[in-house]
N, C-alpha and C positions, 0 to 999 in steps of 0.2 A: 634489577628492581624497577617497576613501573613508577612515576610518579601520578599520582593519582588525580592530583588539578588537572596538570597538564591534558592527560588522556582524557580525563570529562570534562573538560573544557572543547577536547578537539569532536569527541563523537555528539558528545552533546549542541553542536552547530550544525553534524556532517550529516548525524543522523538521529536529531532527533525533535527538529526544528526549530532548536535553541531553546527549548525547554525538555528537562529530568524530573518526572516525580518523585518522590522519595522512594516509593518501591521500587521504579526503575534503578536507583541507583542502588539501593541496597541488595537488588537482586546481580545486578554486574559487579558489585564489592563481592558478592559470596561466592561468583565464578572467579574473580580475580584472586581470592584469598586461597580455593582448592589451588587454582594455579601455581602457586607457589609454595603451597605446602607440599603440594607434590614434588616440585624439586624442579617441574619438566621446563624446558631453555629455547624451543623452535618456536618463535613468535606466529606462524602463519600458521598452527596447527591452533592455539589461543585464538585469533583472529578469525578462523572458521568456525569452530565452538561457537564463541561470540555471534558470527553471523547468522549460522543453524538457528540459535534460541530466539535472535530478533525475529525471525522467520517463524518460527514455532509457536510461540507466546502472542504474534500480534503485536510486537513491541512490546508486552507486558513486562516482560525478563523477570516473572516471578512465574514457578509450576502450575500451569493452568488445567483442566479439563478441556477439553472435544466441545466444540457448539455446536448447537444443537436440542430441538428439545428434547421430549423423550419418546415420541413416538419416532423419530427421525437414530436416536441412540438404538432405541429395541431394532429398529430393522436392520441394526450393521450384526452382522455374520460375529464381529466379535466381545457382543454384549454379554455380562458384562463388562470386560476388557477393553474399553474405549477409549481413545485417545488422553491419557495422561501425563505432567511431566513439562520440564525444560525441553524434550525432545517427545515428543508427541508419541507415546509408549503404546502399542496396541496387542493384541491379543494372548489369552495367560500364559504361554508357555514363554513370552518376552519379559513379564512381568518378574516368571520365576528366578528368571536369568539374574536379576538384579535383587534376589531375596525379597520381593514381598509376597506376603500373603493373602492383601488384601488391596486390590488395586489402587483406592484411594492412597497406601502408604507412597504412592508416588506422587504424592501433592506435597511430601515433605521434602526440605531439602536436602536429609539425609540420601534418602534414596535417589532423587530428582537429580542431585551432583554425582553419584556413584552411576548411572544410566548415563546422562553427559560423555562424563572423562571415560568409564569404562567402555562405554558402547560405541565410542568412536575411536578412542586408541587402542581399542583391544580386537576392533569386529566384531563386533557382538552382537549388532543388528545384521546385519546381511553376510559378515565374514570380512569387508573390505575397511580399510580403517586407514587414520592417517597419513601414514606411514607411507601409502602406495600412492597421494595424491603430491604429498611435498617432504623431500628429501634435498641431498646432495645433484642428483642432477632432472628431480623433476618440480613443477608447481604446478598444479593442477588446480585450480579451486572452482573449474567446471566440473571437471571428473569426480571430484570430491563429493557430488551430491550423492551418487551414488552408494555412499555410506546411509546413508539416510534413507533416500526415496529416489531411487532413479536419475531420471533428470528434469523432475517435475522441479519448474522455479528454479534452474538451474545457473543462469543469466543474473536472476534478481539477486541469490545471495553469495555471488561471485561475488556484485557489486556491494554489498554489505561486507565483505572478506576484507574486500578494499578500500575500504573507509574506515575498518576498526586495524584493521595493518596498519595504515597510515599515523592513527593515533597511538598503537603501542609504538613507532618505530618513535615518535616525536615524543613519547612520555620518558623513553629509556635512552635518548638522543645518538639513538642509530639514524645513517641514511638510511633516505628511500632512494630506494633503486628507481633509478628510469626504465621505460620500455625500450625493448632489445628494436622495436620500430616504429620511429614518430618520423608518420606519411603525413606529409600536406594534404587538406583536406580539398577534395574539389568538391564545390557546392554544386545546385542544380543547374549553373549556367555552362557548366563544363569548363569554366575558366581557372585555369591553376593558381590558386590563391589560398594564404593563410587563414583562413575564418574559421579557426577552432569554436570561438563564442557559436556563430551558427551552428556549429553542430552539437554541442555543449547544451545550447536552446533547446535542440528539436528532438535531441536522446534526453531530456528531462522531462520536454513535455510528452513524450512518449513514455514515462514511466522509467527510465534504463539509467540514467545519470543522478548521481548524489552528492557529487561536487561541486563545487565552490565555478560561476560560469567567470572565468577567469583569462581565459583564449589559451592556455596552455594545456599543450598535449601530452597532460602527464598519467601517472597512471590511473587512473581515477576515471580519465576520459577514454583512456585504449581498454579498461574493462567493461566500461562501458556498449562501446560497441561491439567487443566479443558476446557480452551480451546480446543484444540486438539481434547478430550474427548468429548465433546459438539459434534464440527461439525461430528464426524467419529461414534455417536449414540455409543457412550461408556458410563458406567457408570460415570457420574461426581462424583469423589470423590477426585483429585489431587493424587490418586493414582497408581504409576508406575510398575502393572502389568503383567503378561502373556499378556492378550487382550491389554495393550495398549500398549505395547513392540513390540508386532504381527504387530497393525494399524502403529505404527512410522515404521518400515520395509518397511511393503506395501507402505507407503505413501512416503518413499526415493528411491523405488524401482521407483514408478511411474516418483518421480520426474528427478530422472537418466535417464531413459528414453523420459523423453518429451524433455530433454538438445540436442542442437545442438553438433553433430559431432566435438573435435578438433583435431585439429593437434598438434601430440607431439610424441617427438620422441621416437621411437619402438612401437611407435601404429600404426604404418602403416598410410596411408594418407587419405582424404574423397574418398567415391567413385565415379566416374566420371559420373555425369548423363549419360542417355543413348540415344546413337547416333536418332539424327532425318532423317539419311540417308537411303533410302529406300533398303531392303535386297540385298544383291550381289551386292552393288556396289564397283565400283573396283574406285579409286583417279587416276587419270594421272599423270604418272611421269613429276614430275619437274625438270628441269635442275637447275642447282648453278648459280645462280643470280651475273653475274660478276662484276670485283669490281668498285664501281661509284667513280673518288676521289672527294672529297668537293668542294664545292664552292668558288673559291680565290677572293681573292680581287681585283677590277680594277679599272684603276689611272680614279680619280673623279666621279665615278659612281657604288659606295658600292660594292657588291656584283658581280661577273658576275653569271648567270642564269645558270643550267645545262642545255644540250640539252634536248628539249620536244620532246616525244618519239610520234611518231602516234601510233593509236589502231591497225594497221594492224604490225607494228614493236612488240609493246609490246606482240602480239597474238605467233605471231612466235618466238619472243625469250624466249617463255614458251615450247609452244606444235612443233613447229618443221615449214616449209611449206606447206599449204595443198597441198595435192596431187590434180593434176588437171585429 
């Protein structure tokens, strides 16, 4: 049995920035509740469920529709069968798979939970299903996407896998397992040194880290950079190499550079776009704008008005009288 503080106490810090709206929570209560009515016992098949929808929904964790407007909906090939669901359901003959008849019934949660649990522990979207990602002697929760979608986002909701693991294993007060390899981290100086925080920093602000920056090389931080490792065609092994040393460089280097320009001080300032005034133009001097005094007040009648200048006045107390 989960205990349910506990575990939304833990995902709701890891992954949700410490704040749950009520839908959010009622929507991961009504995955949590099939969970166990079903009977089912493998926490990491829960935990990627879990990650799939955060993934799916936009963190909604309630059955959303496909964004999009509608001329963007009419041009998809499987209009109108478009994306519906906890698990982003698309085209009718998927739709029929789970009994509806009318696409929209997948905005319900009858349907919406039956697509979920069915469609991933059974195969039912592509054929491939739990079963073959995490067993007795496998864990996959790369290979897992392929239930789904390939290995699009493949990295990112590994790391969601492993932050809602973490909270079932702490809700139902299982250990967490360590990884089978915690390598000391060598940073960019090539000197062999512990600074997991460094890299804990630099796979967060890269998008790939959901954990607590803590300096320990738990698992949290070795999915992390399998991740990484995934998307940038490294070897996946959570191990912090030469080549993935090299890819975290490149990939902060880029990221520096895609940053907008700030201002601070001794950095000099932005550079001033450039003039849309056509070459050799020269500005006409301007005279000093003499001084206007305010507007006083006058008896029963608010404000008195400044004199209104004509356009033939205000021309000439710029550029001068023209010459006749």
């Amino acid at each position: 049995m989960i205990d349910r503080k506990t575990f939304f106490d833990h995902i709701r810090e890891h992954l949700f920035g410490g704040f749950m709206s009520g839908s959010q929570v009622s929507g991961v209560s009504n995955i949590l509740d099939e969970w166990e009515r079903r009977g089912l016992n493998d926490m990491r098949h829960l935990a990627y469920m879990l990650a799939t929808v955060l993934h799916e929904t936009g963190k909604a964790m309630q059955p959303i529709r496909e964004g999009g407007g509608d001329s963007y909906l009419k041009s998809k090939s499987y209009y109108p069968f478009y994306g519906r669901g906890l698990v982003q359901c698309t085209w009718d003959y998927n739709f029929a798979k789970f009994g509806c008849t009318n696409p929209d019934d997948m905005l319900t949660w009858h349907f919406a939970l039956r697509a979920l649990f069915d469609g991933m522990n059974d195969g039912i979207f592509t054929g491939r299903k739990l079963s073959q990602y995490f067993n007795a002697t496998i864990d996959d929760p790369f290979g897992a996407r392929h239930i789904i979608n390939g290995t699009d986002k493949a990295g990112l909701i590994a790391g969601y896998h492993a932050a809602f693991l973490a909270a079932i294993k702490a809700a139902t007060g299982a250990a967490i397992s360590q990884p089978i390899t915690s390598t000391p981290v060598v940073p960019p100086s090539s000197a062999a040194v512990t600074d997991v925080r460094w890299l804990q920093e630099t796979l967060s602000d890269l998008g790939y880290y959901r954990g607590p920056v803590d300096a320990d090389f738990g698992p949290y931080t070795e999915t992390a950079v399998k991740g990484f490792q995934l998307a940038h065609g490294l070897v996946v092994d959570g191990v912090v190499g030469d080549a993935t040393m090299a890819a975290l460089d490149a990939a902060m280097v880029v990221r520096a550079a895609a940053a907008p320009p700030v201002m601070s001080p001794g950095l000099g300032r932005i550079p001033e776009p450039p003039s849309l005034l056509p070459p050799g133009f020269i500005a006409p001097k301007v005279p000093p704008v003499p001084y206007q005094p305010p507007a006083v007040p006058g008896p029963h009648l608010g404000t008195t008005a400044a004199p209104k200048q004509t356009w033939a006045q205000w021309w000439t107390g710029l550029f001068g009288k023209a010459s006749s």
